[in-house]
N, C-alpha and C positions, 0 to 999 in steps of 0.2 A: 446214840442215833444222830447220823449228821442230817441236815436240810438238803434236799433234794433226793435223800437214798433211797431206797426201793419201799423199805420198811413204811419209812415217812409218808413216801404218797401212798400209801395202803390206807395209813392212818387216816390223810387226810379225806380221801377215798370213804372210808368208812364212814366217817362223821358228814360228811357232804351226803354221802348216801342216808343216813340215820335222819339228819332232818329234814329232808324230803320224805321222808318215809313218815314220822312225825305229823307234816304239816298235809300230807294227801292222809293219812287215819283218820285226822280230826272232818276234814271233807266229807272223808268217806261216811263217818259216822254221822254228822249232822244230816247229809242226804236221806241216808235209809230211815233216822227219825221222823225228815218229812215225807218220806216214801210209803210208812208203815198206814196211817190213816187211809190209804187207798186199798190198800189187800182186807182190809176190814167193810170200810163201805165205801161204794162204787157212787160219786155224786159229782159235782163239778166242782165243786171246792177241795174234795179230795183229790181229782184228777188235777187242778193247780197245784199243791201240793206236792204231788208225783211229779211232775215238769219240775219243779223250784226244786225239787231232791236230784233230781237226776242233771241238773243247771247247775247246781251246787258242787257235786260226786265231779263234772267236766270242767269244772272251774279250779277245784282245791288241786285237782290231779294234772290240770294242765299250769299251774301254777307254781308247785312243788317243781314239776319238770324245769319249770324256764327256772327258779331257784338253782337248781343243782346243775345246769347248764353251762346260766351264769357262774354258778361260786366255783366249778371246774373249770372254765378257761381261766377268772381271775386268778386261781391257786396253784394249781397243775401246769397249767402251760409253761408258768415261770421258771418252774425247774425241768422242763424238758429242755 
């Protein structure tokens, strides 16, 4: 496999996509841990909760994005 081939940016493609995918799970998961105490009982500490879960879930997922954003013009672009 040479650097720049089609294969290669698949690859690179791949794993650029794998840990954005990775690092928005982990997001995603720590939100609904804090999200879950509110579908149980309805109070104002649960409802902060629910915001810091759902702040959390916009944060890891728009994070991940600008990651793989980033590491695809840094990687990608080169071999175009």
């Amino acid at each position: 496999m040479e650097l720049g081939s089609k294969q290669h940016k698949q690859l690179l493609l791949k794993s650029i996509l794998k840990v954005a995918w990775k690092t928005a799970s982990i997001g995603i998961f720590i939100g609904i841990l804090l999200i879950i105490p509110s579908i149980f009982r309805e109070n104002t500490f649960s409802s902060g909760l629910a915001y810091s879960g759902y702040a959390v879930i916009i944060g890891f997922v728009a994070y991940a994005a600008f990651i793989a954003w980033r590491k695809y013009h840094k990687l990608i672009k080169n071999f175009s």
